[in-house]
NURO-350435 format. One line per field, with one value per atom (N, C-alpha, C): residue in one letter; x, z, y; atom name; residue number from 1. Coordinates in steps of 0.2 Angstrom, whole numbers. Atoms other than C-alpha are relative to their C-alpha. Example, Ala and Ser with C-alpha at 12.3 -4.5 7.8 and 13.67 -1.06 7.14 Angstrom:
resn a	a	a	s	s	s
x 4	62	4	-4	68	-4
z 0	39	0	-1	36	3
y -6	-22	6	-6	-5	5
name N	CA	C	N	CA	C
resi 1	1	1	2	2	2
//
This chain:
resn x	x	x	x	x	x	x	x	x	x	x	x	x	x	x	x	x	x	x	x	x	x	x	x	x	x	x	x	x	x	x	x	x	x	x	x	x	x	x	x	x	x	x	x	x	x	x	x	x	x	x	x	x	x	x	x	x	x	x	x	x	x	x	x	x	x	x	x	x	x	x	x	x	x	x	x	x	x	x	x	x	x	x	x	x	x	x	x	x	x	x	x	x	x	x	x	x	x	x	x	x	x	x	x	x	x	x	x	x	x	x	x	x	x	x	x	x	x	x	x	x	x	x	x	x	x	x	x	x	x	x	x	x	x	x	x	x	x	x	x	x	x	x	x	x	x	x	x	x	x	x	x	x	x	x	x	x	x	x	x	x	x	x	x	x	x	x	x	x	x	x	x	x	x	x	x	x	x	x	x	x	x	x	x	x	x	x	x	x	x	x	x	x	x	x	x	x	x	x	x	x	x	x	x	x	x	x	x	x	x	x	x	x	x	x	x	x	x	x	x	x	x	x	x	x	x	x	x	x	x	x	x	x	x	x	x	x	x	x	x	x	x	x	x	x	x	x	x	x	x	x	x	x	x	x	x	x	x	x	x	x	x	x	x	x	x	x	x	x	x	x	x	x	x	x	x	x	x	x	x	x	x	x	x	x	x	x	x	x	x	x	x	x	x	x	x	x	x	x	x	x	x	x	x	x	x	x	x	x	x	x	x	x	x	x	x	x	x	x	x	x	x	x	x	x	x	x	x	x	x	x	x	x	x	x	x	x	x	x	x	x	x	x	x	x	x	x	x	x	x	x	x	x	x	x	x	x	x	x	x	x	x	x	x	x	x	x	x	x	x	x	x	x	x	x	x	x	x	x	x	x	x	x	x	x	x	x	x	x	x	x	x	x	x	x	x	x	x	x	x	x	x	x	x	x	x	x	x	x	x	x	x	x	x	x	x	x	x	x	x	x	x	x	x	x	x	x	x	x	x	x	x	x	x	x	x	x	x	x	x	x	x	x	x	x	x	x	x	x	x	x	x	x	x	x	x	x	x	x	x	x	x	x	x	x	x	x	x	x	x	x	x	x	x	x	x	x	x	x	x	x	x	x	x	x	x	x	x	x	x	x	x	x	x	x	x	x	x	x	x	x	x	x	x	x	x	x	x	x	x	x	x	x	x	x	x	x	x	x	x	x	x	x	x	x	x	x	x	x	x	x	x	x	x	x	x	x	x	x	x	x	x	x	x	x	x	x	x	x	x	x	x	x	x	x	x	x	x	x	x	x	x	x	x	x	x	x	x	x	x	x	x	x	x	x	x	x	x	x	x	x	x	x	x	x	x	x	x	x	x	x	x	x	x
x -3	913	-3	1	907	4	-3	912	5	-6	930	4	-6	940	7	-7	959	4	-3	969	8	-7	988	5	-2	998	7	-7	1014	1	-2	1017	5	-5	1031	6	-8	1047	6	-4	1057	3	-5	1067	3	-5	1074	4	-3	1078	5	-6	1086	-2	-1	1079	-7	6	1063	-3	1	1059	-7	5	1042	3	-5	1057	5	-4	1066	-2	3	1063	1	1	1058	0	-1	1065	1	0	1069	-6	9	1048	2	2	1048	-4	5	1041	-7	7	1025	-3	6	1021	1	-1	1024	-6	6	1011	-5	5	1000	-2	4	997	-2	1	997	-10	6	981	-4	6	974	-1	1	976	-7	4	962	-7	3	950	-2	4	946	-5	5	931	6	-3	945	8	-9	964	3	-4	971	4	-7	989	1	-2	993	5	-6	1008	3	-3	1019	8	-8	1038	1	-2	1046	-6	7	1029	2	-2	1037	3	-5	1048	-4	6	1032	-4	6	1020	4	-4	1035	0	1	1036	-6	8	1017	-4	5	1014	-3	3	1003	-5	4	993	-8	10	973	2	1	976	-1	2	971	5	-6	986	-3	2	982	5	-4	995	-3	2	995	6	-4	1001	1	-3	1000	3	-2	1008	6	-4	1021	-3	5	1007	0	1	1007	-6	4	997	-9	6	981	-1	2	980	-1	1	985	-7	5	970	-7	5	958	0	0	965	-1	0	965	-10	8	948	-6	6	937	4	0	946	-2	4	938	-9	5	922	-5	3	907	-4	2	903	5	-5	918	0	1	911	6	-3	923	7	-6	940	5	-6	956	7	-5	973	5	-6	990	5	-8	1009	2	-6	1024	5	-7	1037	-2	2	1029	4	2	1038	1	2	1032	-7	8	1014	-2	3	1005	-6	3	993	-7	5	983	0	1	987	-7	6	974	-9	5	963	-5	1	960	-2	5	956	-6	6	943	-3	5	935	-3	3	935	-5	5	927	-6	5	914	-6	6	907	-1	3	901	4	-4	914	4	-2	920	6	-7	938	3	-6	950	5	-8	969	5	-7	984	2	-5	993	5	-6	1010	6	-4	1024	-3	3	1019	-7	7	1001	-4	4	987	4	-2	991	-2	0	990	3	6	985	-8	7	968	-6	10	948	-4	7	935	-4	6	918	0	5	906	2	3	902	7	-4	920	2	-3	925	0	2	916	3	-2	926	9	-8	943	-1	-2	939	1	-1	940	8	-7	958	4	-6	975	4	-6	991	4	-5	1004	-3	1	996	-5	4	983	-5	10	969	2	-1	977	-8	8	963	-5	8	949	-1	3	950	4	-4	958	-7	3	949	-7	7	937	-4	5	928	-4	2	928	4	-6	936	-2	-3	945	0	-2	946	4	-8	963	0	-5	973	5	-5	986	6	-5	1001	6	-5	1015	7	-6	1028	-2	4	1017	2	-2	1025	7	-6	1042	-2	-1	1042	7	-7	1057	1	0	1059	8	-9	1078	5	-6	1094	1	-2	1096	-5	6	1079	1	-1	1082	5	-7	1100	-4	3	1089	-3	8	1075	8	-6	1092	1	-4	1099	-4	4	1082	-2	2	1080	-8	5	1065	1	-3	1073	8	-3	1083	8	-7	1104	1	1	1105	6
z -4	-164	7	-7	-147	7	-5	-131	1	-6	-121	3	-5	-109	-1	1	-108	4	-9	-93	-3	1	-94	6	-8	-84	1	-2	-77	5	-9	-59	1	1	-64	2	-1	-57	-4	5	-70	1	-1	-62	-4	5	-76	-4	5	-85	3	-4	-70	0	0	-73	-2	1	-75	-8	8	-92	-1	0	-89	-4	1	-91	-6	6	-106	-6	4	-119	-9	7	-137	-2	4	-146	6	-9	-126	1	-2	-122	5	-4	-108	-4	6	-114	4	-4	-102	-2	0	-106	-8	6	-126	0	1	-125	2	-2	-113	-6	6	-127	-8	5	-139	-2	-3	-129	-1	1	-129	-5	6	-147	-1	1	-148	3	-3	-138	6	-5	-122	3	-4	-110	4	-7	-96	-3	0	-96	5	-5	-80	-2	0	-76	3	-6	-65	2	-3	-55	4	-4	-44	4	0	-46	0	0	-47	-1	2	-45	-2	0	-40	-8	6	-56	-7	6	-69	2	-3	-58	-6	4	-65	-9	5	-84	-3	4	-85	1	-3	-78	-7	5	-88	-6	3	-96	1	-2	-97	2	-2	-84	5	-9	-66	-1	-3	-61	9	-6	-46	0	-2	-35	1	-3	-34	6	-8	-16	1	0	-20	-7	8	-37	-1	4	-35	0	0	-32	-6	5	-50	-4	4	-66	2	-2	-59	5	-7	-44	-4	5	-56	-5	3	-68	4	-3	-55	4	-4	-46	-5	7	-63	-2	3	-67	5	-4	-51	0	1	-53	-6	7	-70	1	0	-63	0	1	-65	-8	9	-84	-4	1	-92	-10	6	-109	-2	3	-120	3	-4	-110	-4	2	-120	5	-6	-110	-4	2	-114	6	-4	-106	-1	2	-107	-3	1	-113	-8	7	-132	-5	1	-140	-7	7	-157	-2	1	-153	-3	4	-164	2	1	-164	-3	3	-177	1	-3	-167	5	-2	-155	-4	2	-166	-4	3	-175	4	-4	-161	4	-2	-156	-8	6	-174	0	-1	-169	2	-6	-153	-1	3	-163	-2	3	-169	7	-7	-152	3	-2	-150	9	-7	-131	3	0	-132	-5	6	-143	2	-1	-143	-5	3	-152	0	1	-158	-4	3	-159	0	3	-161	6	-6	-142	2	-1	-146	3	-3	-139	7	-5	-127	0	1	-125	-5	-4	-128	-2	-1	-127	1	0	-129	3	-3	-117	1	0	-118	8	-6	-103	5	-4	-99	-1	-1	-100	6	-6	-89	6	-8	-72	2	-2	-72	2	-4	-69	7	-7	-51	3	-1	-52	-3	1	-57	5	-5	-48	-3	2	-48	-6	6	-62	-7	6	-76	-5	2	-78	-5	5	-93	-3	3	-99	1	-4	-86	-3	2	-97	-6	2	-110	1	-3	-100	-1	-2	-101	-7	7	-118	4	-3	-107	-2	6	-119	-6	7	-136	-3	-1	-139	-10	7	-157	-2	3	-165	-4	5	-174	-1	0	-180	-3	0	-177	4	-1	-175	5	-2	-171	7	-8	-154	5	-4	-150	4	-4	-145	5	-4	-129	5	-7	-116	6	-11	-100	0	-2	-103	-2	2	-105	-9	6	-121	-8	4	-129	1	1	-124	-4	4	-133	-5	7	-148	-2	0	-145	-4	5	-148	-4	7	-161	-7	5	-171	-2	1	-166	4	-4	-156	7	-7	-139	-2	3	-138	4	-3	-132	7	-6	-115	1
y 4	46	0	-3	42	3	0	48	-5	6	41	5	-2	46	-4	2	44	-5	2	33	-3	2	34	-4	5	21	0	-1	28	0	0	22	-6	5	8	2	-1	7	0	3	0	-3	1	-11	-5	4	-20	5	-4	-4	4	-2	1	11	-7	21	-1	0	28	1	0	23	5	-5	38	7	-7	51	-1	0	46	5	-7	59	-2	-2	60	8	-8	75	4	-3	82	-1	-1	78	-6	9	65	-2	4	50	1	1	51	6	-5	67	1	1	64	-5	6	48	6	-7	62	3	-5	75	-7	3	59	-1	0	54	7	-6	72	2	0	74	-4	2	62	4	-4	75	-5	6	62	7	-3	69	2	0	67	-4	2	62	-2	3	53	-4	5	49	-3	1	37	0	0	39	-5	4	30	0	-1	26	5	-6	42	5	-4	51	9	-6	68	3	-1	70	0	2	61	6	-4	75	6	-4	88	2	1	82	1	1	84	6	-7	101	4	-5	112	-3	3	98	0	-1	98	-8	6	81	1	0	74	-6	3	67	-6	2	53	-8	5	44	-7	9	23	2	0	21	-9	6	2	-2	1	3	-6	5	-10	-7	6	-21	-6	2	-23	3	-5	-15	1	-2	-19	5	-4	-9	8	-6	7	2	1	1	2	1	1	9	-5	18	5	-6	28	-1	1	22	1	-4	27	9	-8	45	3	-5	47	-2	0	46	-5	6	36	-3	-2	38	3	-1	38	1	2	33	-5	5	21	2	-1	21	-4	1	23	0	1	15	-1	3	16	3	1	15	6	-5	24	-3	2	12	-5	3	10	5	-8	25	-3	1	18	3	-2	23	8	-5	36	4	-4	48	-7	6	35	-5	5	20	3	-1	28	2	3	32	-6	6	19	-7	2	12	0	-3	21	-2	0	20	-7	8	1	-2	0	4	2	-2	13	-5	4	-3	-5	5	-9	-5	6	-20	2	-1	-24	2	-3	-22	1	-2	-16	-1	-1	-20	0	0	-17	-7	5	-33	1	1	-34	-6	6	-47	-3	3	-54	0	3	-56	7	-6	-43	3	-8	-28	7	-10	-10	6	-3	1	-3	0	-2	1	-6	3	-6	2	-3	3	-5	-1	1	0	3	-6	9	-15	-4	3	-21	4	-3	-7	-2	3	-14	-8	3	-28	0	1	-21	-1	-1	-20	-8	8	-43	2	1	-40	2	1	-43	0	2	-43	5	0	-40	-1	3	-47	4	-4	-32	-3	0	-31	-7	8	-50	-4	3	-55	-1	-2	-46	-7	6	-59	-9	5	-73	-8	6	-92	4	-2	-83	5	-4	-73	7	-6	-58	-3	-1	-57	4	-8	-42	-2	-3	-35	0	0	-33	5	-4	-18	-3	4	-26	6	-6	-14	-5	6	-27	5	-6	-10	1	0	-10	-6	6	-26	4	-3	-14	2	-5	-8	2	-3	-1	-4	4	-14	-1	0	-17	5	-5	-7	-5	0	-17	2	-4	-12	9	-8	7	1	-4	6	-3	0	-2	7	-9	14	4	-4	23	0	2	16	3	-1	18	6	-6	36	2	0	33	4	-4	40	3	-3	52	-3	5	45	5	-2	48	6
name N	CA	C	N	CA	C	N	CA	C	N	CA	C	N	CA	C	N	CA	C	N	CA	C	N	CA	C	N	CA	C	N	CA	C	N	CA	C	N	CA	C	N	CA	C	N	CA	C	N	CA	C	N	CA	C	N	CA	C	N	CA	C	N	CA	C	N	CA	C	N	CA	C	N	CA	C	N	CA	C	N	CA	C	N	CA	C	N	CA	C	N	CA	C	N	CA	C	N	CA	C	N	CA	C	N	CA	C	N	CA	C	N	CA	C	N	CA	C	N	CA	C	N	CA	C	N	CA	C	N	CA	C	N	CA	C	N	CA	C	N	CA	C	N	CA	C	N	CA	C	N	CA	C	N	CA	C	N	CA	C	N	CA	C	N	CA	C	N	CA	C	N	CA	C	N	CA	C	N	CA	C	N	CA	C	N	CA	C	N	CA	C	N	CA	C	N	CA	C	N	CA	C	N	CA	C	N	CA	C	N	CA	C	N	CA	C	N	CA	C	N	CA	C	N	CA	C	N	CA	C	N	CA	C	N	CA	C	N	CA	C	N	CA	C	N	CA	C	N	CA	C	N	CA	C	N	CA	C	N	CA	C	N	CA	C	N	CA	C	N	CA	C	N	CA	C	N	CA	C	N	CA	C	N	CA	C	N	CA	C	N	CA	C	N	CA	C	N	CA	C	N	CA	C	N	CA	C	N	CA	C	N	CA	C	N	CA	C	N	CA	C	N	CA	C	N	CA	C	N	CA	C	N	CA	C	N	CA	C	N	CA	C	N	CA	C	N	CA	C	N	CA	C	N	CA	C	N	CA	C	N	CA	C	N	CA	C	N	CA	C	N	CA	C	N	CA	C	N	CA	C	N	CA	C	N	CA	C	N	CA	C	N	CA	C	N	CA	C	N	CA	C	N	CA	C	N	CA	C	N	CA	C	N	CA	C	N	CA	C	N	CA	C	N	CA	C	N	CA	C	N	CA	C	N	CA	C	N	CA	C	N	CA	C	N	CA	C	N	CA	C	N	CA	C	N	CA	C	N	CA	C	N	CA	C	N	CA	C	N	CA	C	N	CA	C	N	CA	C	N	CA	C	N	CA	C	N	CA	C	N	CA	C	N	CA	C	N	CA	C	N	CA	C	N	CA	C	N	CA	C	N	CA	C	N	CA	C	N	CA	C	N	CA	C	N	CA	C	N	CA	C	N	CA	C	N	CA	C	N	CA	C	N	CA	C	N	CA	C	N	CA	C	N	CA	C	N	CA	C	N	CA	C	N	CA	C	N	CA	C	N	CA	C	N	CA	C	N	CA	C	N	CA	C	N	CA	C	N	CA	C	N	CA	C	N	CA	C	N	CA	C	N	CA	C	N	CA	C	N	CA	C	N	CA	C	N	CA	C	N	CA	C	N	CA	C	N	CA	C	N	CA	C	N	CA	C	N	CA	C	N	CA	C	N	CA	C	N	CA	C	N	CA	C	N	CA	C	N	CA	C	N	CA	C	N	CA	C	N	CA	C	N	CA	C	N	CA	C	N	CA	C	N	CA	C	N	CA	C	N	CA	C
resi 1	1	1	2	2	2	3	3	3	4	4	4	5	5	5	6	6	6	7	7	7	8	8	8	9	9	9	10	10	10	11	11	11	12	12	12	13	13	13	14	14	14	15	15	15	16	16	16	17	17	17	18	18	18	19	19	19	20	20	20	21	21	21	22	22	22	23	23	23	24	24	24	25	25	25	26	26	26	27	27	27	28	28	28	29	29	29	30	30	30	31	31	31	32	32	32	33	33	33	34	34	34	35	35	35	36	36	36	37	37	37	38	38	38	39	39	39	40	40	40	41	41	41	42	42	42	43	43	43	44	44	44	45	45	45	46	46	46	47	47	47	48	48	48	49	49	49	50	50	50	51	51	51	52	52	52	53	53	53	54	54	54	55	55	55	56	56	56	57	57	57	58	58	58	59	59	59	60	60	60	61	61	61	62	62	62	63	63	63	64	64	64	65	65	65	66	66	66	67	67	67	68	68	68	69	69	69	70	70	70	71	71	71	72	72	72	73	73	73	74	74	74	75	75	75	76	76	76	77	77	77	78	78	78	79	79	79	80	80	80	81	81	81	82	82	82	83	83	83	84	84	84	85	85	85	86	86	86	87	87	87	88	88	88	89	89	89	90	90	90	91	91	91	92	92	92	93	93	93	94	94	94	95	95	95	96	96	96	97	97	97	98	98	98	99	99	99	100	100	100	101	101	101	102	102	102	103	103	103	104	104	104	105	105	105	106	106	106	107	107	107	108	108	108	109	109	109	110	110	110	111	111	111	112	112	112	113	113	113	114	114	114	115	115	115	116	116	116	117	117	117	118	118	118	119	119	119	120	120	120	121	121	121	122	122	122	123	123	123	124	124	124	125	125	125	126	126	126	127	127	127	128	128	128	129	129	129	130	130	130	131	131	131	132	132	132	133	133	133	134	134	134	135	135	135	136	136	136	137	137	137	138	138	138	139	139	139	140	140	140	141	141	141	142	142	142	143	143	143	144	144	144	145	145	145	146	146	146	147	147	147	148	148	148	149	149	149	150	150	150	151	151	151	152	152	152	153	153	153	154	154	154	155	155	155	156	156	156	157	157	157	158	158	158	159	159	159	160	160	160	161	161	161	162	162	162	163	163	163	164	164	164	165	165	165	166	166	166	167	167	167	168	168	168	169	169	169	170	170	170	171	171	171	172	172	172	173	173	173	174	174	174	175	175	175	176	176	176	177	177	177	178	178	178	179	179	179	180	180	180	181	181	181	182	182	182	183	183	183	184	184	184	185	185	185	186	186	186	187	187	187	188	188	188	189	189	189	190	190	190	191	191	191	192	192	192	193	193	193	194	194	194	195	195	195	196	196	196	197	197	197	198	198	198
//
């Protein structure tokens, strides 16, 4: 398998969930640092967290991890700022860059790989697809990497194959289509046994 490094994006405030959905916990784990060791399970070169929202509290939940922790200071900018702040802290040779959230807590261990086994085949993107069409987490090559620094806004890695400009891969992992942005989706996480009842 080739080379990749890791880049975890937890610098969101959460305000539709009203709480820092980074902090909620599976089995007591926060979720951020449960996706964390999900990520490292894959063996990356490098693992950076991005931070932001409750950075002090995400810094806490993650102590004692093989990571490089690095604050967004324009974080509510939106996900690209984070993308771009995570990605020059992992150097300049990153090899194939695996990205994921914190507000998936359906993602597995073999979602990541199996992205990676994709990425294997030269392909430029990799994404998860679930019910809302491609997303995160994510594998880009090299030659995709160089163009986060043309992204803006909120709308993040959408950009990378926005108007055709790439075409991304597909793992089709529909379960990856949940994630946590409102208090009625956490009481579903609940309900399913995915997060633990507050």
């Amino acid at each position: 398998m080739n080379r990749h490094s890791a880049l975890l994006l937890a610098a969101g405030g959460s305000t539709r969930l009203g709480r820092p959905k980074q902090l909620l916990t599976v089995n007591g784990v926060p979720l951020v640092r449960h996706i964390a060791e999900l990520l490292l399970a894959t063996r990356p070169e490098h693992l950076v967290v991005v931070t932001g929202g409750a950075a002090t509290e995400t810094d806490q939940a993650l102590a004692g991890l093989d990571s490089v922790l690095v604050q967004n200071g324009d974080w509510k900018t939106g996900m690209a700022s984070s993308l771009q702040c995570g990605y020059r802290a992992l150097g300049t040779d990153p090899g194939l860059l695996l990205i994921a959230g914190t507000d998936q807590p359906c993602l597995t261990c073999e979602h990541l790989r199996a992205l990676l086994r994709q990425g294997n085949n030269h392909t430029d993107v990799v994404t998860a697809y679930g019910e809302e069409g491609r997303g995160i987490p994510v594998l880009l090559s090299p030659a995709t990497q160089l163009r986060l620094a043309d992204l803006r806004g909120d709308t993040g890695l959408r950009q990378l194959w926005k108007n055709g400009a790439t075409t991304p891969a597909f793992l089709h992992a529909p379960e990856l289509g949940f994630d946590i942005d409102t208090p009625e989706q956490l009481e579903a996480a609940i309900r399913a046994g995915w997060i633990d009842p507050a």
